[in-house]
TORKOL-4160 file (C-alpha; in steps of 0.2 Angstrom, whole numbers, padded with zeros to 4 digits, m for minus):
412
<pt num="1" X="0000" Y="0000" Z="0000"/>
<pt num="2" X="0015" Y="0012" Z="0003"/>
<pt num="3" X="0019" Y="0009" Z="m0015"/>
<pt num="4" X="0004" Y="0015" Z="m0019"/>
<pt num="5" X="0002" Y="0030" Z="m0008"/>
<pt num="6" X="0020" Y="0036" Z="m0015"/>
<pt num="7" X="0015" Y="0035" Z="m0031"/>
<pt num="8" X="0000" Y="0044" Z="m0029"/>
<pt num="9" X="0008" Y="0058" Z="m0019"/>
<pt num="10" X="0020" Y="0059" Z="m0035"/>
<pt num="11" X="0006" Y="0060" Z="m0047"/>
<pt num="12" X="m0001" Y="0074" Z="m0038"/>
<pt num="13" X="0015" Y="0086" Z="m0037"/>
<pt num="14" X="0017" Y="0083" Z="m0056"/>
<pt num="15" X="m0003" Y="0088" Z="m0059"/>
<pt num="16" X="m0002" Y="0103" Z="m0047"/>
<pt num="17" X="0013" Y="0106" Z="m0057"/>
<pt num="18" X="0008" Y="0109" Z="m0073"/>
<pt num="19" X="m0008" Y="0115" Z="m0065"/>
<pt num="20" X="0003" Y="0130" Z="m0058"/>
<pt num="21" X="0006" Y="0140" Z="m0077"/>
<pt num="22" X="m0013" Y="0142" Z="m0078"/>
<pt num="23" X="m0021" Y="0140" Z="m0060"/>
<pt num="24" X="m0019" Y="0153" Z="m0045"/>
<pt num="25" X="m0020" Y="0143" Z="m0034"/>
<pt num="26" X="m0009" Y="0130" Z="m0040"/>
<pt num="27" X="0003" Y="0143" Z="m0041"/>
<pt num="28" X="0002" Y="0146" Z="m0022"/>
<pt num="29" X="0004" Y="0130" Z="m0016"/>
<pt num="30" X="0019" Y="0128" Z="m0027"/>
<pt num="31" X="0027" Y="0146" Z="m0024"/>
<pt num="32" X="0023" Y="0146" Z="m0003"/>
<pt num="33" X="0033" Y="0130" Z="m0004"/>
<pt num="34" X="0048" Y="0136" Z="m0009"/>
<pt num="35" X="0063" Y="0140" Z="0001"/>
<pt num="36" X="0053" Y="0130" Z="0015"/>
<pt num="37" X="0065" Y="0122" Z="0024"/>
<pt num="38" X="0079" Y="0137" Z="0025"/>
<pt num="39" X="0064" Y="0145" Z="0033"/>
<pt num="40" X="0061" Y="0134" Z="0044"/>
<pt num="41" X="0078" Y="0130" Z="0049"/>
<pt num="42" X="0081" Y="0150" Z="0052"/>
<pt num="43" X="0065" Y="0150" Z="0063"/>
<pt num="44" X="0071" Y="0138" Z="0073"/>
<pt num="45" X="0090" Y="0143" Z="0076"/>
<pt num="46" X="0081" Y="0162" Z="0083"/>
<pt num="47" X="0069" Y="0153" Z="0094"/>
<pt num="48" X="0073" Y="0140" Z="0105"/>
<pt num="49" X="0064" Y="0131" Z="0121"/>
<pt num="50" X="0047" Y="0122" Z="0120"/>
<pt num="51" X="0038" Y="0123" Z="0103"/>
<pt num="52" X="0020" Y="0116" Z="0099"/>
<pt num="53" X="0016" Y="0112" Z="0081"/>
<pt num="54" X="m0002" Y="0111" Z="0075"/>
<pt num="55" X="m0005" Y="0108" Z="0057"/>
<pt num="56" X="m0023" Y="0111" Z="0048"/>
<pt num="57" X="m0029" Y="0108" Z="0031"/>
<pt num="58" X="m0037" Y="0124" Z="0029"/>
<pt num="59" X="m0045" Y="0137" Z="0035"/>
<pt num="60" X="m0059" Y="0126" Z="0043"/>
<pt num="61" X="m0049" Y="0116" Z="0053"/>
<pt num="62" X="m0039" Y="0131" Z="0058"/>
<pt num="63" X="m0056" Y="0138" Z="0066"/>
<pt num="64" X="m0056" Y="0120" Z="0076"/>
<pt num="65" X="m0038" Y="0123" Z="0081"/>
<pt num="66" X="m0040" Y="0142" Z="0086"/>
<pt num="67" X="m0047" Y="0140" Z="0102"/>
<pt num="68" X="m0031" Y="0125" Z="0108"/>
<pt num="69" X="m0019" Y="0139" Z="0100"/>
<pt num="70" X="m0026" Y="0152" Z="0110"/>
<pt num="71" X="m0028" Y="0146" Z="0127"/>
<pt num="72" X="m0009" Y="0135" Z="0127"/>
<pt num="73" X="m0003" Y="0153" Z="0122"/>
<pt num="74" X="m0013" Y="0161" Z="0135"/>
<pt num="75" X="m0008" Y="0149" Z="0147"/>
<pt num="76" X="0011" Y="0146" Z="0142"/>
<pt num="77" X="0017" Y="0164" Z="0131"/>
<pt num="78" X="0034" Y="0155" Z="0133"/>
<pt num="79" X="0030" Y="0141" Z="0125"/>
<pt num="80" X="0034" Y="0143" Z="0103"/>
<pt num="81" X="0018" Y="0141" Z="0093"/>
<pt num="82" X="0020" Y="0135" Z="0073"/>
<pt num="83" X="0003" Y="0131" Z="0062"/>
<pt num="84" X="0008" Y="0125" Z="0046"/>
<pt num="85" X="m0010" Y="0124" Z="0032"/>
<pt num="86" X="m0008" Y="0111" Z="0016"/>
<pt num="87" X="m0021" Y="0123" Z="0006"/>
<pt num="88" X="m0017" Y="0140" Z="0001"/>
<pt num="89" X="m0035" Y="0146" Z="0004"/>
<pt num="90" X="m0031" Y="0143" Z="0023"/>
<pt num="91" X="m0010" Y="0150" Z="0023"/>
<pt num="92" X="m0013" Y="0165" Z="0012"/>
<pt num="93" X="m0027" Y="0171" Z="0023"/>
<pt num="94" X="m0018" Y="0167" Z="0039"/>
<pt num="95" X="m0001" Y="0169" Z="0035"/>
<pt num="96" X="0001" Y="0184" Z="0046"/>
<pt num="97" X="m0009" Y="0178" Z="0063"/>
<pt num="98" X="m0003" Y="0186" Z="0076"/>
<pt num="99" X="m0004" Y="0173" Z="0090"/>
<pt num="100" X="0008" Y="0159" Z="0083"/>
<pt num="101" X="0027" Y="0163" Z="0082"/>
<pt num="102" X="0024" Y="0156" Z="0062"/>
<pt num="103" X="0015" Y="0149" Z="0048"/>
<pt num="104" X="0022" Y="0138" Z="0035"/>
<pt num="105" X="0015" Y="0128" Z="0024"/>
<pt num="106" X="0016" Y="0107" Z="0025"/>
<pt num="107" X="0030" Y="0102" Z="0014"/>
<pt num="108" X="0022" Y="0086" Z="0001"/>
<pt num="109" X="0022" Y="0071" Z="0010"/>
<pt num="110" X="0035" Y="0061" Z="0005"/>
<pt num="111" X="0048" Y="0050" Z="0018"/>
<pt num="112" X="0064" Y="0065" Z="0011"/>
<pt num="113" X="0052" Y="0079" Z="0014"/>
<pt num="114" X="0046" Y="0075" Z="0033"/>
<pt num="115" X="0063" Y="0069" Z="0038"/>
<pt num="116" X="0068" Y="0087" Z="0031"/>
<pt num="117" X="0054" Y="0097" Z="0040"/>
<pt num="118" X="0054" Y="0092" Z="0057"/>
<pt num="119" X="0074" Y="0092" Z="0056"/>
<pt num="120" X="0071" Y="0108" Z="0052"/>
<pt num="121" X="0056" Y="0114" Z="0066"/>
<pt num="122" X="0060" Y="0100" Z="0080"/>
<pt num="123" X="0045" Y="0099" Z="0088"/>
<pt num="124" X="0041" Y="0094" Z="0106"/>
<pt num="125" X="0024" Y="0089" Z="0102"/>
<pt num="126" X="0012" Y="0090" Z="0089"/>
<pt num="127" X="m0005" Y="0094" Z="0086"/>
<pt num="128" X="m0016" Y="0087" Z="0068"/>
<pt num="129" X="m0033" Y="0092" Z="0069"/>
<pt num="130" X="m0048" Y="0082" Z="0062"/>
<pt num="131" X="m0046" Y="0075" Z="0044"/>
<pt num="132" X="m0026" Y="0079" Z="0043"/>
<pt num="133" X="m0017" Y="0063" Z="0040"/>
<pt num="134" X="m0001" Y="0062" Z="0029"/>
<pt num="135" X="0008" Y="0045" Z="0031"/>
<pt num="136" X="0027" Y="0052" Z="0032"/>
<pt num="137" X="0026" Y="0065" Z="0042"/>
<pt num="138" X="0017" Y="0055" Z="0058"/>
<pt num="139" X="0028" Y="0040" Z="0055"/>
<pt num="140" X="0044" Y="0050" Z="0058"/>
<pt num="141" X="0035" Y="0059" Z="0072"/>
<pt num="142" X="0031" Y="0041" Z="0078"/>
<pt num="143" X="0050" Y="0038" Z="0074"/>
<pt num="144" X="0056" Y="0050" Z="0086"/>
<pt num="145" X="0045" Y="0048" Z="0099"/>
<pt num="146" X="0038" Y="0067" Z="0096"/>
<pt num="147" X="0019" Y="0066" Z="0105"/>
<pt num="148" X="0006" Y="0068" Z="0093"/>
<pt num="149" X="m0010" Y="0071" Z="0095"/>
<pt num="150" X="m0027" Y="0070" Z="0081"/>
<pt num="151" X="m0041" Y="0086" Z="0088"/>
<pt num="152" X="m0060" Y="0088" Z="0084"/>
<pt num="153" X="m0059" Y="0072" Z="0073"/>
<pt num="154" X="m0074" Y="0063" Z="0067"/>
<pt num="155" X="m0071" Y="0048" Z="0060"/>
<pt num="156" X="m0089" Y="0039" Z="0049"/>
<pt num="157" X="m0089" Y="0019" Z="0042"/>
<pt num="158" X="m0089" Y="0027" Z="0025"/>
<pt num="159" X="m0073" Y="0034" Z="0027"/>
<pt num="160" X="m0056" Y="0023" Z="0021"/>
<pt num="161" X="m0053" Y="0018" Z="0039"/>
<pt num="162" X="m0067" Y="0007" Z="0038"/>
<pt num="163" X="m0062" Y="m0003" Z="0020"/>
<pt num="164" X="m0054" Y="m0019" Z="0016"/>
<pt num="165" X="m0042" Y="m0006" Z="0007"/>
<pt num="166" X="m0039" Y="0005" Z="0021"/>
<pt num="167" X="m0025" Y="m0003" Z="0029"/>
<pt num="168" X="m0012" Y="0012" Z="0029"/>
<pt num="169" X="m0025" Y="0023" Z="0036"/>
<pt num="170" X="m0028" Y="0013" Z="0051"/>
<pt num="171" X="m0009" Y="0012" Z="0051"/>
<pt num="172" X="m0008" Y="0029" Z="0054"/>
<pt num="173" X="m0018" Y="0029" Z="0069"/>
<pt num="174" X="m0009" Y="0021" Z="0078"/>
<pt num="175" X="0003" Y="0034" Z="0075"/>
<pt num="176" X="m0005" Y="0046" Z="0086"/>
<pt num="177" X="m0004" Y="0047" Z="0106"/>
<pt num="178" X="m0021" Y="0051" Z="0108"/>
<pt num="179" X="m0037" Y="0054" Z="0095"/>
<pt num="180" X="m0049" Y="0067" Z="0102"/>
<pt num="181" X="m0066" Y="0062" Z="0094"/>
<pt num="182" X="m0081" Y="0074" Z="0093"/>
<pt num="183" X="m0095" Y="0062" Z="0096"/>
<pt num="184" X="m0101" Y="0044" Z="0103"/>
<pt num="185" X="m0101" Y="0039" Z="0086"/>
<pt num="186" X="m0084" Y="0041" Z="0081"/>
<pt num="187" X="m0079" Y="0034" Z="0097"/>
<pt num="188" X="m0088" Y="0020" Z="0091"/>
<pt num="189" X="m0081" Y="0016" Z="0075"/>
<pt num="190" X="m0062" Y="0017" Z="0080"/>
<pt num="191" X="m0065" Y="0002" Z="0094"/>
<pt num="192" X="m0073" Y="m0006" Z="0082"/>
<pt num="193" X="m0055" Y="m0006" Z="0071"/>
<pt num="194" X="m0047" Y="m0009" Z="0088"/>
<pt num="195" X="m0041" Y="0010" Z="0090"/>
<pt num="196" X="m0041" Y="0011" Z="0109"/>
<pt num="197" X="m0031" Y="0027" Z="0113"/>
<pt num="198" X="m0048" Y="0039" Z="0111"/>
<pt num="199" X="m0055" Y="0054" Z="0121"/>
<pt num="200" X="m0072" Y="0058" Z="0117"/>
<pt num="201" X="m0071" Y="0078" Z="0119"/>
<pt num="202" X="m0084" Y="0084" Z="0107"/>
<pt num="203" X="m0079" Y="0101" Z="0094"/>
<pt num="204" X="m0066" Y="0113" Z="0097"/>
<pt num="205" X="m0075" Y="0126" Z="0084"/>
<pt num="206" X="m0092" Y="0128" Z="0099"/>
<pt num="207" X="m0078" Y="0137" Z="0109"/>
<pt num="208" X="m0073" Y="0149" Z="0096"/>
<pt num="209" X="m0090" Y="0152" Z="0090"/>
<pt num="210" X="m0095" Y="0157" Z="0106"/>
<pt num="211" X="m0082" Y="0167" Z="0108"/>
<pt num="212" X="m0085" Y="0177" Z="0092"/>
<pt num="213" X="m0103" Y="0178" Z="0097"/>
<pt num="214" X="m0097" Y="0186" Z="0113"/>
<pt num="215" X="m0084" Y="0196" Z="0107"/>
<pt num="216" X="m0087" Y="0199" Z="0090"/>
<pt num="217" X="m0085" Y="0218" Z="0086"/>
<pt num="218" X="m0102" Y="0227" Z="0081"/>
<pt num="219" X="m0108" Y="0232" Z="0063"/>
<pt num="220" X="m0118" Y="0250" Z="0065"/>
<pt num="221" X="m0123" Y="0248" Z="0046"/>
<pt num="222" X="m0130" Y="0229" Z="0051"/>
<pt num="223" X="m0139" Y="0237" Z="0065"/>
<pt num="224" X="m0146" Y="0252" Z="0057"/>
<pt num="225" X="m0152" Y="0238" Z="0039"/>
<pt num="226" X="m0161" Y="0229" Z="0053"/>
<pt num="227" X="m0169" Y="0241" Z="0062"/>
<pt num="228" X="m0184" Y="0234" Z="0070"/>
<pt num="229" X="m0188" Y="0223" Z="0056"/>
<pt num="230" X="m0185" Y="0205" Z="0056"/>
<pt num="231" X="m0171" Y="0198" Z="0047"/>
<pt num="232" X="m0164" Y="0182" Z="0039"/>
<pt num="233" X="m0145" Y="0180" Z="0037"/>
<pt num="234" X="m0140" Y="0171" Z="0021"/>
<pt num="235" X="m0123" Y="0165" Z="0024"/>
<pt num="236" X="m0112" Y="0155" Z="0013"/>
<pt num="237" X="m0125" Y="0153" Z="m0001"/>
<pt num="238" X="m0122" Y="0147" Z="m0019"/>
<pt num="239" X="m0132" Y="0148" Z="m0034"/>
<pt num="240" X="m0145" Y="0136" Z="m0031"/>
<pt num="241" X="m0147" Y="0144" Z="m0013"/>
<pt num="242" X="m0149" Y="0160" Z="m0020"/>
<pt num="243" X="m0162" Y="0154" Z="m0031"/>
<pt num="244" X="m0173" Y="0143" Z="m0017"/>
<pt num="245" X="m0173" Y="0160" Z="m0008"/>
<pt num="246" X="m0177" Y="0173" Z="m0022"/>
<pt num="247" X="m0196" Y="0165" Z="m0022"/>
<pt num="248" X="m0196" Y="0170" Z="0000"/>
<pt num="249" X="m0189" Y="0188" Z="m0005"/>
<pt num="250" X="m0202" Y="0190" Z="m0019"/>
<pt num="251" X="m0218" Y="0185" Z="m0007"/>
<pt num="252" X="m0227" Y="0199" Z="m0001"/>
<pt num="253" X="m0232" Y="0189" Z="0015"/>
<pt num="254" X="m0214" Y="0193" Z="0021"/>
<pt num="255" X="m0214" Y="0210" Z="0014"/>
<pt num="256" X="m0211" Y="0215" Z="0034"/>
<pt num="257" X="m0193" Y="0205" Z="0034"/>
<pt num="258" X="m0175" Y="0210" Z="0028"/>
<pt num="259" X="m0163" Y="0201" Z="0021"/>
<pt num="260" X="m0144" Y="0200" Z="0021"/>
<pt num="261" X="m0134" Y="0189" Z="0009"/>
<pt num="262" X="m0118" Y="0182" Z="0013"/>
<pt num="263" X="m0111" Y="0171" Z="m0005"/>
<pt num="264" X="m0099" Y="0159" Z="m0004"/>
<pt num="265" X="m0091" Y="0166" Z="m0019"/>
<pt num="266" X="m0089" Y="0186" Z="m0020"/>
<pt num="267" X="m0082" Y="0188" Z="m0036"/>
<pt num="268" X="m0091" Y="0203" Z="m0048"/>
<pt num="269" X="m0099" Y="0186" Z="m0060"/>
<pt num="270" X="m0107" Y="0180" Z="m0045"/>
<pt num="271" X="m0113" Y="0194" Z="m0037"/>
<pt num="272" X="m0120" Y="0201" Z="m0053"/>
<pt num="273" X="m0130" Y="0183" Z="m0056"/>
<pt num="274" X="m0137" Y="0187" Z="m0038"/>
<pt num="275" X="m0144" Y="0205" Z="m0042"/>
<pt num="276" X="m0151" Y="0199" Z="m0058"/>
<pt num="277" X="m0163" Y="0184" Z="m0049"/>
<pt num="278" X="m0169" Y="0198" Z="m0034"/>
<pt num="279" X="m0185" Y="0202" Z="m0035"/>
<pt num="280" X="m0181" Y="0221" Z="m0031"/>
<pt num="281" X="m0166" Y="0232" Z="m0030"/>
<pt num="282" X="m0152" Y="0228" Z="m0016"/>
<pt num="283" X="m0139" Y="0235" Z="m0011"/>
<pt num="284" X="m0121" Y="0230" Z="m0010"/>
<pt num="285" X="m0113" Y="0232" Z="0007"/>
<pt num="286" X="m0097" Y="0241" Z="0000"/>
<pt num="287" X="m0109" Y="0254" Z="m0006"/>
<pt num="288" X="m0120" Y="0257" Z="0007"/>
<pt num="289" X="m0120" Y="0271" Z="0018"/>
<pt num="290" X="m0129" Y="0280" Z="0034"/>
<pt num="291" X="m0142" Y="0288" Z="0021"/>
<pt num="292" X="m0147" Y="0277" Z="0010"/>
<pt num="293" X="m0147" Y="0260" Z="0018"/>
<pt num="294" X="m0163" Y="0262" Z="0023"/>
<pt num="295" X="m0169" Y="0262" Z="0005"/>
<pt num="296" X="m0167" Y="0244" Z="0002"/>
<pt num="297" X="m0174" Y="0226" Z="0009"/>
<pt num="298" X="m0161" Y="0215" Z="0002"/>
<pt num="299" X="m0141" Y="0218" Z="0010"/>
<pt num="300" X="m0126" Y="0209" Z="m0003"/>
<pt num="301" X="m0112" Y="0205" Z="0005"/>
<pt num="302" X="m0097" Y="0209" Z="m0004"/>
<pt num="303" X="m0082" Y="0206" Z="0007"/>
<pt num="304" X="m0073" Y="0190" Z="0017"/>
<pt num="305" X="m0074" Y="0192" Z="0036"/>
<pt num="306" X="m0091" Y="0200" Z="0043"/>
<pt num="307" X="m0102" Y="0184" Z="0041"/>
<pt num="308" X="m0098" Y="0178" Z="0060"/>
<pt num="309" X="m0103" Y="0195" Z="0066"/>
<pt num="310" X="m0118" Y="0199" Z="0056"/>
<pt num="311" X="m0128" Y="0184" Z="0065"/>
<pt num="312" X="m0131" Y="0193" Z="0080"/>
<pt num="313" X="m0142" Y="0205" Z="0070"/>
<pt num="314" X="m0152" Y="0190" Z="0064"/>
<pt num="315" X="m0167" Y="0181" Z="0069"/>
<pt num="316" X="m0168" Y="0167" Z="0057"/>
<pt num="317" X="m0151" Y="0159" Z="0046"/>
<pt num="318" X="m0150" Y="0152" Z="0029"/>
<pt num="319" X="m0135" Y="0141" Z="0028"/>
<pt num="320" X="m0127" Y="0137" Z="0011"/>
<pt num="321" X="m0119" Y="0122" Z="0003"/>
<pt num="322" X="m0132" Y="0109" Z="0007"/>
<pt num="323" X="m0136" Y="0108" Z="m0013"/>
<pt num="324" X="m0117" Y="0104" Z="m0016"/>
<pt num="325" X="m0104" Y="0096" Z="m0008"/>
<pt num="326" X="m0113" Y="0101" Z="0009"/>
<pt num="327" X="m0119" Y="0113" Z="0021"/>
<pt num="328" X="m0107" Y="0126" Z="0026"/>
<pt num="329" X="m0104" Y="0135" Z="0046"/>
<pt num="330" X="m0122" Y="0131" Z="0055"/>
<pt num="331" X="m0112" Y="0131" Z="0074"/>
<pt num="332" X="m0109" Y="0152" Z="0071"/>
<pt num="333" X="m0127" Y="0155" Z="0069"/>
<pt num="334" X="m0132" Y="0142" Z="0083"/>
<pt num="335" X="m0120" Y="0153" Z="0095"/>
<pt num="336" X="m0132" Y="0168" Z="0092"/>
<pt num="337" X="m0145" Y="0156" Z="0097"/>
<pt num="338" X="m0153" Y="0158" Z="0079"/>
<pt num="339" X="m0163" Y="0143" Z="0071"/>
<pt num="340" X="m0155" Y="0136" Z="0054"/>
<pt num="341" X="m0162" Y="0132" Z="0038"/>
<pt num="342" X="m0152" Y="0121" Z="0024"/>
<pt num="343" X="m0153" Y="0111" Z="0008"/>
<pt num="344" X="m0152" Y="0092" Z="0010"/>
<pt num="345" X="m0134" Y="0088" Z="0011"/>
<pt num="346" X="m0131" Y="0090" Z="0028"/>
<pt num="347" X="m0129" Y="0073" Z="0038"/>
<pt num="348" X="m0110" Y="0073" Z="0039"/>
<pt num="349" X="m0111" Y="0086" Z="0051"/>
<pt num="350" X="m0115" Y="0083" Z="0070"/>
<pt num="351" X="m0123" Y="0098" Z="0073"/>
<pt num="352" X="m0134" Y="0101" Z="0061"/>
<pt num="353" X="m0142" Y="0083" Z="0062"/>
<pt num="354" X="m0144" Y="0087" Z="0079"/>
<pt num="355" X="m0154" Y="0103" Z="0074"/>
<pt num="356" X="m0166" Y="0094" Z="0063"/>
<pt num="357" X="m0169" Y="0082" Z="0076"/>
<pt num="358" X="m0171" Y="0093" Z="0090"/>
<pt num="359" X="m0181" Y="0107" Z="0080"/>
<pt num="360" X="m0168" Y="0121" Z="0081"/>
<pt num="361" X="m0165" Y="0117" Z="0062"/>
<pt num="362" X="m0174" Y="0113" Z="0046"/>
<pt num="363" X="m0172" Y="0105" Z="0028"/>
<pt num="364" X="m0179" Y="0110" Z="0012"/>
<pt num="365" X="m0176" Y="0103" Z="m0004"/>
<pt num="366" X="m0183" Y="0116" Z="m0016"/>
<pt num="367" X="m0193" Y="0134" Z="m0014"/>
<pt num="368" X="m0208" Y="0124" Z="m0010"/>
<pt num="369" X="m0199" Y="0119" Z="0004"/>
<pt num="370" X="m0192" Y="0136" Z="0009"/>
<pt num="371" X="m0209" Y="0144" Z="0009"/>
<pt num="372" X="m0216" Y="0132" Z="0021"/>
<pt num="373" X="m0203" Y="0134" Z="0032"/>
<pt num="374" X="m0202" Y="0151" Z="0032"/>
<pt num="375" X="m0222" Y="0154" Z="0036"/>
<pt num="376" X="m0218" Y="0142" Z="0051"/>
<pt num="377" X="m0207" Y="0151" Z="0059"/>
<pt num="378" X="m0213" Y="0169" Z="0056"/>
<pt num="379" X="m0225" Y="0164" Z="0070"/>
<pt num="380" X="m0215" Y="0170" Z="0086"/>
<pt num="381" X="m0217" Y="0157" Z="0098"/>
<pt num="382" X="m0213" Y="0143" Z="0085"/>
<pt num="383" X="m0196" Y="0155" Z="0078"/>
<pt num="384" X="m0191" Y="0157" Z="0097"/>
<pt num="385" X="m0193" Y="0138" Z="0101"/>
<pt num="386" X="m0182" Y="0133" Z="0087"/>
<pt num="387" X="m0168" Y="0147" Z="0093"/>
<pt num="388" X="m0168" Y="0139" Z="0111"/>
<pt num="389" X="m0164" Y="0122" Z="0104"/>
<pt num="390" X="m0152" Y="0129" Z="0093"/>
<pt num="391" X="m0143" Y="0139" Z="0108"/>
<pt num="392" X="m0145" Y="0125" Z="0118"/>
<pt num="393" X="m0133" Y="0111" Z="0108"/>
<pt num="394" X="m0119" Y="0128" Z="0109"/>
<pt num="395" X="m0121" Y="0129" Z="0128"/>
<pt num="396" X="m0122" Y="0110" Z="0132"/>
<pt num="397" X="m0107" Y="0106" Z="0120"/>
<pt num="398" X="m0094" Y="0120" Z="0126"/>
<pt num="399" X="m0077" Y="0118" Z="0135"/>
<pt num="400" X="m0069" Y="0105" Z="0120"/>
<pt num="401" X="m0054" Y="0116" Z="0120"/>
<pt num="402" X="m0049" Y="0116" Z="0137"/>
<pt num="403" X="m0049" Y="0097" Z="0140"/>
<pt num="404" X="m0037" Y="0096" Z="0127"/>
<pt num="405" X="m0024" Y="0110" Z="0134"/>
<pt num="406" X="m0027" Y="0101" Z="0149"/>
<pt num="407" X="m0019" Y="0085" Z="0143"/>
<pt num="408" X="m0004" Y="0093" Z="0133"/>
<pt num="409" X="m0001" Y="0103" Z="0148"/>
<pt num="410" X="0002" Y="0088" Z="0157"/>
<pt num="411" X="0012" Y="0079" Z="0144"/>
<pt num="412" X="0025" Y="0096" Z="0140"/>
C-alpha cells in the first residue's frame, strides 16, 4: 500500500505542477513552498525552548484549532507556537496571525520531505486536527518519539478507515498518542477497528463560535439595515441557494422582513448573477451608507470576514452548501442562538443533524420547501422555540478546548 500511496503523492506534485502555469492557486501551493526548509531552519536557530506544532488543512480546521492555540498561548506565552495549512485558501489568509510565532506551509508528503521538516522545526509535540493525516510525516514523528495528538476528529464507516483497502490509514492511527473524537459515534467506529487510545471531547469550533458571538465587534450599518424589522442572514450561499430563496424575498407575506446575503463566492460574476434573480433592487454592502441604507430590503455581502458578526443581528439563518458538496458553518449561527435552515446535504455534520432532530433546524429541498418553512417560523413562539434548541446544543457542548490543553499541559 505504501507503494501506492508514494506514487499517488508523486502524481499529484506533477498535476499541481503543470496546474501551476494556468491555475492561481496552484501557483500558491507551489510558490509558498519554496525555500521551506531554510525558513524553517532560520526560525528555529532564533527561537529555542518548547515549541507546539499544529498543522490544519485549511481554514476550517484552523477555526477548530483556534481556540487550543489560544488558550496553550494564554496559558504558556513562553512556549513557541507553529501552524503549518496544506491549502493556500487557509495559509494565504492566515499567513500573518498574530498569536503563533509562524506559519508555513506542510511540505508534500513524502519520507525526504518529513525527515527534512521536522529536522528543520523540531517539535516537542504536535498537534493534527480532524481530517489531517499524511503517512510520512506521523511516522517520523512516531519515529522520534515526538507526542502527537489528532483534535475535533470525526471519523464515519464510509470513510477509508473502515475498508478492506484502508490498511495504511488505520496504520496511521496508531501513530498518534491520543485521538480526540467529537462524538459517541466516532468513538464508536475506532474500537470497532481496535483504535483504543480515544477521548471523546466533542468540537473545538463551539468554543470559538462562542467566543465570536461574545466578542465579536459590532456592525452600526448591520444594525441600522435591521432596524426593527426581522431579518434572515443568508450566509455562505451558492447559486442554487440564491435561487430557493429569491421566491421567500419576492412574497409579499414577508414584505415586513429583511434580508442579508452572505455568498460563498464574492467575485463581480457571481454577485452580478445574484442582483439579476432579486426580486427588487439591493444593495451592496461596499456601497451602502448612513443615508441610503434604509432604502433597500435586500443587504449583498461583498467582502470576506463580517459573516460571523452579522448573525447577531439575525433572527432566522440560511446556511449554504447543502445543494453541493454540503452545508457550510451552522455552529456560528447556533451561537447567536438563531434557528438554521439548509438544503439536504447535511448529515455529515453533527450539529446540524442534531438541529433537525431537536427542531432548532430545518431541511428544504426546493422553494416549496423554503416557503413552508419560512411561514412556520414567522409565528413568534414557533421562531423562538427553534432558537432555544439551537442555543442549547452551543451551551451543552462547550469547553472542547480546554480538556485538550489540559492534557498537553500535562504531557510538556
Amino acid at each position: 500500500m505504501i507503494v501506492l500511496y508514494n506514487f499517488g503523492i508523486f502524481l499529484y506534485r506533477l498535476g499541481i505542477g503543470i496546474a501551476s502555469f494556468f491555475n492561481p492557486k496552484a501557483q500558491l501551493w507551489v510558490s509558498g513552498r519554496r525555500d521551506l526548509f531554510s525558513k524553517t531552519t532560520a526560525f528555529r536557530a532564533q527561537n529555542e525552548g518548547q515549541l507546539i506544532w499544529f498543522h490544519c488543512a485549511s481554514l476550517g480546521e484552523f477555526e477548530q484549532g483556534r481556540p487550543v492555540i489560544e488558550g496553550l498561548k494564554k496559558d504558556r506565552p513562553d512556549w513557541k507556537i507553529v501552524v503549518t495549512f496544506y491549502s493556500p485558501s487557509g495559509y494565504e489568509i492566515r499567513k500573518n496571525y498574530a498569536v503563533a510565532d509562524a506559519v508555513f506551509y506542510l511540505p508534500l508528503d513524502t519520507k525526504n520531505n518529513a525527515r527534512k521538516f521536522i529536522d528543520a522545526l523540531r517539535p516537542d509535540y504536535s498537534v493534527f486536527v480532524k481530517y489531517e493525516f499524511w503517512y510520512h510525516h506521523l511516522f517520523e514523528l512516531k519515529r522520534r518519539s515526538i507526542p502527537t495528538i489528532l483534535i475535533s476528529s470525526i471519523f464515519r464507516k464510509e470513510q477509508i478507515f473502515f475498508k478492506f483497502h484502508g490498511s495504511l490509514h488505520r496504520k496511521m492511527l496508531h501513530f498518534f498518542d491520543c485521538i480526540f473524537v467529537q462524538d459517541e459515534l466516532s468513538k464508536k467506529n475506532l474500537l470497532d477497528i481496535d483504535i483504543q487510545h480515544i477521548k471523546l471531547s466533542g468540537d473545538t469550533r463551539i468554543d470559538r463560535v462562542l467566543s465570536i458571538a461574545e466578542i465579536g465587534k459590532s456592525i452600526p450599518l448591520a444594525a441600522q439595515f435591521k432596524g426593527n424589522s426581522p431579518l434572515l442572514i443568508c450566509g455562505s450561499t451558492w447559486g442554487q441557494d440564491e435561487k430557493t430563496l429569491s421566491g421567500v424575498i419576492a412574497n409579499k407575506v414577508f414584505s415586513d422582513w429583511k434580508f442579508i446575503i452572505a455568498p460563498h463566492e464574492i467575485g463581480e460574476k457571481h454577485l452580478k448573477q445574484i442582483e439579476a434573480i432579486l426580486p427588487f433592487s439591493s444593495v451592496r454592502f461596499s456601497k451602502v451608507n448612513e443615508q441610503n441604507i434604509n432604502d433597500f430590503r435586500v443587504l449583498l455581502i461583498d467582502n470576506i470576514g463580517l459573516l460571523s458578526r452579522l448573525y447577531k443581528y439575525g433572527d432566522l439563518a440560511y446556511i449554504g452548501g447543502g445543494f453541493g458538496a454540503g452545508i457550510h458553518n451552522t455552529l456560528e449561527p447556533m451561537a447567536h442562538g438563531l434557528p438554521v435552515i439548509f438544503g439536504p446535504k447535511y448529515r455529515k455534520f453533527t450539529e446540524a443533524v442534531y438541529l433537525v432532530d431537536s427542531g432548532g433546524g430545518f431541511v428544504v429541498n426546493d422553494s416549496q420547501d423554503l416557503m413552508k418553512v419560512f411561514v412556520n417560523l414567522t409565528d413568534e413562539e414557533n421562531l423562538k422555540e427553534a432558537a432555544g434548541k439551537a442555543r442549547d446544543y452551543i451551551l451543552e457542548n462547550e469547553g472542547a478546548s480546554a480538556g485538550v490543553i489540559d492534557y498537553i499541559k500535562i504531557e510538556l
